[in-house]
N, C-alpha and C positions, 0 to 999 in steps of 0.2 A: 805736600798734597798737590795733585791737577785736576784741573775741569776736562770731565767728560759727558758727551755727550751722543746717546744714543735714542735712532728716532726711525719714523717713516713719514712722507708725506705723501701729497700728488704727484711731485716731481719724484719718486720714486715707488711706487707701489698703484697699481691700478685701484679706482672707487670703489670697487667690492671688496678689496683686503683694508682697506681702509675704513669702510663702514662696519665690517666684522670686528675690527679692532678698537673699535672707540671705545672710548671708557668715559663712564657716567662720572657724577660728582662724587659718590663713594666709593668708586673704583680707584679715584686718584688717589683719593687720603689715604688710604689701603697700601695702595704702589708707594708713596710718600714714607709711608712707616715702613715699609716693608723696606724699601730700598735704606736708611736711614739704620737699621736694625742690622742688616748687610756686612761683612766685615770691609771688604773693600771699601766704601763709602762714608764718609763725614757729612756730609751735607747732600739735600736733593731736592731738585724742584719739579712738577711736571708742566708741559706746555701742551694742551688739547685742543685744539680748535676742529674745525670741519673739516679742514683737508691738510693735520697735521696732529702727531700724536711724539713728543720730544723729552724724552728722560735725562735733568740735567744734576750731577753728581761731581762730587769734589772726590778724588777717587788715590790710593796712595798705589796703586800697582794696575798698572793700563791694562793686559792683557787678562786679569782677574776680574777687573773692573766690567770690561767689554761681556766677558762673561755672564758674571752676576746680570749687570742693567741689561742682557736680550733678553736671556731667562724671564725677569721680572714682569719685563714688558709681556712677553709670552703668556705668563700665568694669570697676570691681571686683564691681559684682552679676550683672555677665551681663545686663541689662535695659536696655534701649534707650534712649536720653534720651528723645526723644520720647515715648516711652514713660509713663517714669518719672516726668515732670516734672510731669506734672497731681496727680499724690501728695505733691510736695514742699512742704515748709513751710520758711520761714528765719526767723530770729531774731536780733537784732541789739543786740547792746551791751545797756543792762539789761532787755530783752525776754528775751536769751536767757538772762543769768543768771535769772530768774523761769521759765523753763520748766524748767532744770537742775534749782532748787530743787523746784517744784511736784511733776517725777517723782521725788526725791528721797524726797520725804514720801509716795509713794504716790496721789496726785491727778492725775496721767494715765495711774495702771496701768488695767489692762484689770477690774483686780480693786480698786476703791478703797481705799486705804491698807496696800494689800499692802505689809510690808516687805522681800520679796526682791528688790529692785530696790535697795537701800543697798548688798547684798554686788555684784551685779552694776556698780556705779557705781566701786567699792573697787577689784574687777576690771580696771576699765576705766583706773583712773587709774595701778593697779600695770603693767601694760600697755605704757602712755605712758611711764612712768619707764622699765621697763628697755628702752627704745628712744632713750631719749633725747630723745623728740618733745615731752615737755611740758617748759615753762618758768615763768615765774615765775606768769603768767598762770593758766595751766589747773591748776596744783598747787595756786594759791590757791582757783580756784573751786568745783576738785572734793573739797576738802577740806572747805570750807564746805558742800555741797550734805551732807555724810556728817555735819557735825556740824548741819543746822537737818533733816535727815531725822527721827534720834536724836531732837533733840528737839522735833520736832512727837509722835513716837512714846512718849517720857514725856511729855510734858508734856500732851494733849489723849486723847481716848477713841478718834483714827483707827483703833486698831487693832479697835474693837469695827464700825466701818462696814467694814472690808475683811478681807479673807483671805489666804491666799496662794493661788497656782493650785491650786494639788494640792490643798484644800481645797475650795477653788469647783468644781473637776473632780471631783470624788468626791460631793460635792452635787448636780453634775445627773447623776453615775450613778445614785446612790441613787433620783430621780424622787421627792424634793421629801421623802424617808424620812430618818429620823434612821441618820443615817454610823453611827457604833457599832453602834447594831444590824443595820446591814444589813452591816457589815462582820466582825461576830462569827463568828470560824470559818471563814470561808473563807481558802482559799489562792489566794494573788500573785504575780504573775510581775510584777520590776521587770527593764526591760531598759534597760539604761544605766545608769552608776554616778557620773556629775560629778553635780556641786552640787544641780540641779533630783530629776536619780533618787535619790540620795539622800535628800533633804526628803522625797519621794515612799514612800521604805522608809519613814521615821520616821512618817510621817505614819498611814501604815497600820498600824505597828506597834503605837502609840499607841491605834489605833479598833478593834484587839481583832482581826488578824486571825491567823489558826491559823499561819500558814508561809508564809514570801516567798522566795521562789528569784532570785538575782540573777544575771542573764547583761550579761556587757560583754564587746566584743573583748580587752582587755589585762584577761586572766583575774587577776590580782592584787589590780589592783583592783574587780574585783567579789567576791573573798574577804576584803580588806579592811572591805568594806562591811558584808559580813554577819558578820562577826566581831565589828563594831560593832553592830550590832542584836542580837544574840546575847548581845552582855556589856553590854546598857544595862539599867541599874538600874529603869526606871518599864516594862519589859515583860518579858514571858515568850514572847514569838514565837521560833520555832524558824528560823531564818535558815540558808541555805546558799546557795554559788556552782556555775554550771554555765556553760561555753563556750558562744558566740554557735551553736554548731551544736548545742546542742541544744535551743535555742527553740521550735522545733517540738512536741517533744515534750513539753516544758513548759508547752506553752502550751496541750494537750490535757488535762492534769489542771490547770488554772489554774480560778479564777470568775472572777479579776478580773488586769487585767494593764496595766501601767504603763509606756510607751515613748517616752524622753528622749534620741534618740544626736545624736552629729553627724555622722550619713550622710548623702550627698548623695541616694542613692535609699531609695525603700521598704527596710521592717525586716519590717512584714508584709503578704504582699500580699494580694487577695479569696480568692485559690485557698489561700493557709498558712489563714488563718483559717477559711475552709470546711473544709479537712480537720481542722483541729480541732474543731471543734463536730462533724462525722461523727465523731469517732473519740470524745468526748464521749458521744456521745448514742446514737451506733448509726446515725442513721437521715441520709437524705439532708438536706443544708441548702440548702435551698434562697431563691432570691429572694425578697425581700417584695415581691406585688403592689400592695400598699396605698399603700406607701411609694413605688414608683419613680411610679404615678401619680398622688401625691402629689404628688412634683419634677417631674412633665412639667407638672402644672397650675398646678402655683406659677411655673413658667418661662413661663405663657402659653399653653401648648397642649392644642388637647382633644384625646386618644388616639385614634387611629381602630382601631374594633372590628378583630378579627384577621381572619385570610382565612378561619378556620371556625366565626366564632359563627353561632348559629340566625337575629339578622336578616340576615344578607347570604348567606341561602343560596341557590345556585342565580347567584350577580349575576354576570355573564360579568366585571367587572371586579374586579381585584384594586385595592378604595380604599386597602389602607394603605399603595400604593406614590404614592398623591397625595399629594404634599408641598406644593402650592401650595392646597389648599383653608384658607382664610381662618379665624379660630379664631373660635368660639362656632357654629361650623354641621354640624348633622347631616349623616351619611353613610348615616342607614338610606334605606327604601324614599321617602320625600318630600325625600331628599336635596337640598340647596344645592350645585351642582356650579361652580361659579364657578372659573375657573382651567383648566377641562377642554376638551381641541381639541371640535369639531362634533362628529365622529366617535365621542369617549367620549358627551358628553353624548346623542347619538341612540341609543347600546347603554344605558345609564342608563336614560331614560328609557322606553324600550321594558319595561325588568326591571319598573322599578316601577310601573308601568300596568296587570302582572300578564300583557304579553306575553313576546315571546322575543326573543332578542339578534339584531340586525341580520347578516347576514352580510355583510361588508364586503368580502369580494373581489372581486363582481361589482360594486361600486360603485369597485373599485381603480383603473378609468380616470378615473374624475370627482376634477377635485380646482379645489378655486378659489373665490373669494366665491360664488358660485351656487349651488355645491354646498352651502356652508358655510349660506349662507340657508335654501335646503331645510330641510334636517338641522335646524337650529335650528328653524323654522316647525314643522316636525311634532315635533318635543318639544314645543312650548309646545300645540300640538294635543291631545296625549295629556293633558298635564300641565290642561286644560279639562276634556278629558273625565272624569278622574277625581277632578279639584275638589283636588288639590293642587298649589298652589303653591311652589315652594320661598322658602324663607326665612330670611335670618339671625335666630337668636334665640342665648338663653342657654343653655349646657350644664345639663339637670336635676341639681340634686342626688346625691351619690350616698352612699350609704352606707356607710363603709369598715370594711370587718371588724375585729375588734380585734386588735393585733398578739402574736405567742405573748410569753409570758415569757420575757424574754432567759435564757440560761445560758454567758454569755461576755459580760463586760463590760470593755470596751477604752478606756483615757485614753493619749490622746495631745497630750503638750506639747511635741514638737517642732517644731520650722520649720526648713528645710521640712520637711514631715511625716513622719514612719516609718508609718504604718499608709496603706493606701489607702481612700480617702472612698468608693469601691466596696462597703467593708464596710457602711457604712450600709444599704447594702437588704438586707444578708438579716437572713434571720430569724431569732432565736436570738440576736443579738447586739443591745446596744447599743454606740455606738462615741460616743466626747464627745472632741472633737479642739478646735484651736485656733480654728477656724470659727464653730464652735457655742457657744464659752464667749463670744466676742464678740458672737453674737446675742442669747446669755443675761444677759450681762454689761450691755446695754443699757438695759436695763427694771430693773436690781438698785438697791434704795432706797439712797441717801445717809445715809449719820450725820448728826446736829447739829454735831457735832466738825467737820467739813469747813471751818463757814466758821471754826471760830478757827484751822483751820491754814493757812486761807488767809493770814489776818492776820498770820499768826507767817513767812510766807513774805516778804507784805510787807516787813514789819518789816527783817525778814535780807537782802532785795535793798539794801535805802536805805540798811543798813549797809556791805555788801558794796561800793558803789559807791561811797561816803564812804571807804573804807579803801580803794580803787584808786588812788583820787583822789590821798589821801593820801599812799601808795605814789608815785603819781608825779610824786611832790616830791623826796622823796627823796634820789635820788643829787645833784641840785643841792644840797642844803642838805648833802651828807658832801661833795662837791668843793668846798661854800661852807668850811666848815671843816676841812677839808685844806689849802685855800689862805690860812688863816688859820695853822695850825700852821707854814706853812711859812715865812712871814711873820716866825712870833714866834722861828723858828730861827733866822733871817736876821738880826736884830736881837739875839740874842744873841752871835752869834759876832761883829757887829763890836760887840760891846759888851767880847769878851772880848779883841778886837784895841787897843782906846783902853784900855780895863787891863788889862795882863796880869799883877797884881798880886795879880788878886782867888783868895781861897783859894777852897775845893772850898764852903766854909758860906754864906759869901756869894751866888757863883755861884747856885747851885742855890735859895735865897731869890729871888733876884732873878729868875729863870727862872722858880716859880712864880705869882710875884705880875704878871708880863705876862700868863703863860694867863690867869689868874683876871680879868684885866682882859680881855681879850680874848674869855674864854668867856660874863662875863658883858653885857660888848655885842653879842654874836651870839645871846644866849639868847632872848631877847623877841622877835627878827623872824624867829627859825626857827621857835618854836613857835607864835606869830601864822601866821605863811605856810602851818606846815601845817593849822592847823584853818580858813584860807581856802582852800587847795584842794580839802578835803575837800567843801566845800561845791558845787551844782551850778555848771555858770560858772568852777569855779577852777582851771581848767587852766592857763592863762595867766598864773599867779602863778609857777612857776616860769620862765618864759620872761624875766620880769620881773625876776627876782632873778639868773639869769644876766645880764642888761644893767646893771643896776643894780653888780653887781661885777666886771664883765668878767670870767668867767668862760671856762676854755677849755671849747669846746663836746667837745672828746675826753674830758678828761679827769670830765667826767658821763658820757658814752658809756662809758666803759671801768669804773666804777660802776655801770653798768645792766647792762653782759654780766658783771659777775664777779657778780652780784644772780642774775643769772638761770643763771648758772652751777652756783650754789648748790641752787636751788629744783630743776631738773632731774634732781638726785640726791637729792630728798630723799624719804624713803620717805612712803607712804600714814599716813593719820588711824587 
């Protein structure tokens, strides 16, 4: 059997296919049996996080394998293969233990050397266990991933190069300001109360803020939460709980507000959050114009002026409903009309000549290249006479107003998202969702520490693989000596058949000194055998040592399932 591993994250698939693809808590168990059920697969774990969805399988035919687990993955995200597959990554035997390891230690977080991806992995393995899907395989290697995490984590400075999200999120709310101070005194709306909202209270609690309000549907645990913020020793924050319906209203006296659920839809939408900042401020909240033509430009297109700015007064044609004019080309009076029937461009051109717009009804009989010639010909006529040509050039600069100072700052570390990406354009608000930390997250500088945990990952792969290896020698050398005990039972009893004279002192002498004889000619070719299979290439030592002692091939089978029998109920590192 091999480990395989097939997945998508940030580092491979843009936030939109990612947030379509998340899977809830009953999607996983779901994908857990299902992959499990599979023929290709023996064991399987899943790994979900925000900005990572990872299918891990003990798989006996790779390219079956690779199969099955996209499919799965497919079917349980709601996301189309075809789709989905251009995102997928695999990983394969010690490729994929090295990636386990790498996100273990924080070196494919979104946030480098974050270590709340160790409890998420913990999660994942606890998960597997009480399903019964992992086996000896995935318990070893998700055990290991949690103790070379640990100690990349003592052992190197990773933690000073990374953060945890809630940390990094709150850094680019601040806008580049020291979090303490900018968090001094203000009041927090967390909404959600697992693991991530949680960190998320503490976090805040910690950076000195006045009062966090905890809302989660299963109202318990969100008075749980705050009960614990409340009575922690290293803050004085004043913590309370309120029901998912009154978010609204909390989110109107809020400054700052923290939303981690696992809703499949919006928690808050553009219209909740506009009526808050109105009900904040008094006054209308309105759209950022800066901002959305900001995202029309960054998307490739230049805005065409509305139907009542002062250049296009008077133009018989309504430009912004051109949607085929070509981008980088003006629409005022020397307009580039490229894309427009005869007909527009002859009313066009007529405006901007500084005539009057064609009346087109008495031309309503004429239709056809001839006409279309005309029409054209006396555009380019006009278009002489007044020495403008049209032309593609570049949109001028423009200068954008500065945006107001937010008074509603919004992190969202959900996937898929609780807040709507709508919010981004108004005004009043700043919003840092899971999109944003990954464009932010790209350009964020690396520690020196990086490359020794690389090494320390190394290190732990070549052992990790040496001790599978190892591992699967194993049940042939406890069958090699089983069928040696059984040997030296078999030679006692007819020993005690040819005397049956012998007393209980004798016996029992004579019974030990065969094991001893016995244990110490099998000692030196077991422990040789295993530190040659250990080694690359040594798989085939035990194949060799079944032949070599005719071994029956069940009786290591049935070694290997009560092995794995074991490992499958054994609890988390």
């Amino acid at each position: 059997m091999s480990l395989l591993v097939v997945g998508l994250s940030h580092r491979s698939a843009p936030v939109s296919v990612l947030e379509r693809a998340s899977l809830n808590a009953d999607a996983q168990l779901k994908l857990l049996q299902d992959t499990v059920a599979a023929e290709p697969a023996a064991e399987a774990a899943v790994l979900a996080t925000c900005n990572r969805i990872e299918l891990y399988a003990d798989v006996d035919k790779f390219h079956a394998g690779v199969a099955e687990l996209s499919t799965l993955l497919a079917q349980h995200s709601g996301v189309g293969l075809e789709e989905l597959t251009p995102y997928l990554y695999v990983h394969y035997e010690d490729r994929a233990v090295h990636h386990l390891f790498s996100v273990a230690c924080g070196l494919d977080s979104m946030v480098v050397g974050e270590g709340q991806i160790l409890g998420q992995i913990k999660d994942s393995l606890a998960r597997a266990q009480d399903l019964h899907t992992a086996g000896r395989l995935l318990n070893d290697l998700f055990q290991q991933a949690l103790r070379v995490g640990k100690r990349a984590h003592s052992e190197t400075g990773i933690d000073r190069a990374g953060q945890s999200l809630v940390t990094f999120g709150l850094e680019q709310l601040s806008a580049g300001a020291d979090v303490e101070q900018w968090a001094r005194g203000k009041k927090a709306l967390v909404i959600g109360a697992g693991s991530m909202s949680s960190l998320a209270a503490a976090t805040l609690a910690r950076a000195g803020v006045a009062e966090i309000v905890v809302a989660n549907r299963t109202f318990e645990r969100a008075e749980r939460l705050a009960q614990i913020l409340s009575e922690g020793d290293d803050t004085d924050v004043l913590a309370r709980a309120v029901p998912m319906d009154a978010v609204p209203g909390e989110l109107t006296r809020a400054d700052v507000a923290v939303s981690c659920t696992g809703a499949t839809g919006l928690v808050l939408t553009a219209d909740s959050v506009t009526a808050a900042v109105e009900g904040r401020t008094g006054a209308p909240a309105v759209e950022d114009t800066a901002v959305r033509e900001t995202a029309v430009r960054e998307a490739g297109e230049t805005p065409l002026p509305g139907a009542g700015s002062a250049a296009d007064e008077n133009c018989p044609l309504d430009l912004s409903s051109v949607s085929s004019v070509p981008s980088g080309f003006s629409v005022m009076g020397e307009a580039a009309v490229a894309g427009m029937d005869a007909a527009t461009l002859e009313q066009h051109g007529a405006w901007a000549a500084g005539g009057t717009a064609v009346d087109r009804t008495r031309e309503a009989g004429r239709s056809g290249p001839e006409a279309d010639a005309e029409l054209i010909g006396a555009l380019a006529a006009t278009a002489t006479r007044v020495g403008r040509i049209p032309e593609r050039r570049r949109p001028e600069p423009v200068a954008e107003a500065p945006r107001p100072q937010p008074v509603l700052f919004l992190l969202d570390l959900a996937m898929p998202r609780d807040v709507d990406a709508a919010v981004h354009r108004l005004a009043g608000v700043r919003l840092v969702d899971i999109e944003s930390l990954a464009d932010a997250s790209a350009d964020a500088p690396m520690a020196a520490d990086v490359d020794m945990v690389r090494r320390i990952v190394a290190d732990e792969v070549a052992a990790f693989g040496a001790a599978q290896r190892a591992a699967h020698i194993t049940p042939t050398v406890v069958a090699l000596r089983s069928m040696a005990a059984d040997v030296v039972a078999g030679e006692i009893a007819r020993l005690e058949g040819r005397l049956p004279g012998l007393d209980d002192k004798h016996r029992a002498e004579i019974t030990q000194t065969v094991k001893r004889v016995v244990d110490k000619l099998l000692h030196a070719p077991t422990v040789r055998v295993k530190q040659l299979a250990a080694e690359p290439g040594g798989a085939g030592y035990a194949d060799a040592l079944r032949t070599l002692f005719d071994l029956d091939q069940e009786t290591v089978a049935s070694v290997s399932r009560a092995e794995n029998s074991t490992e499958k109920n054994r609890g988390p590192a």
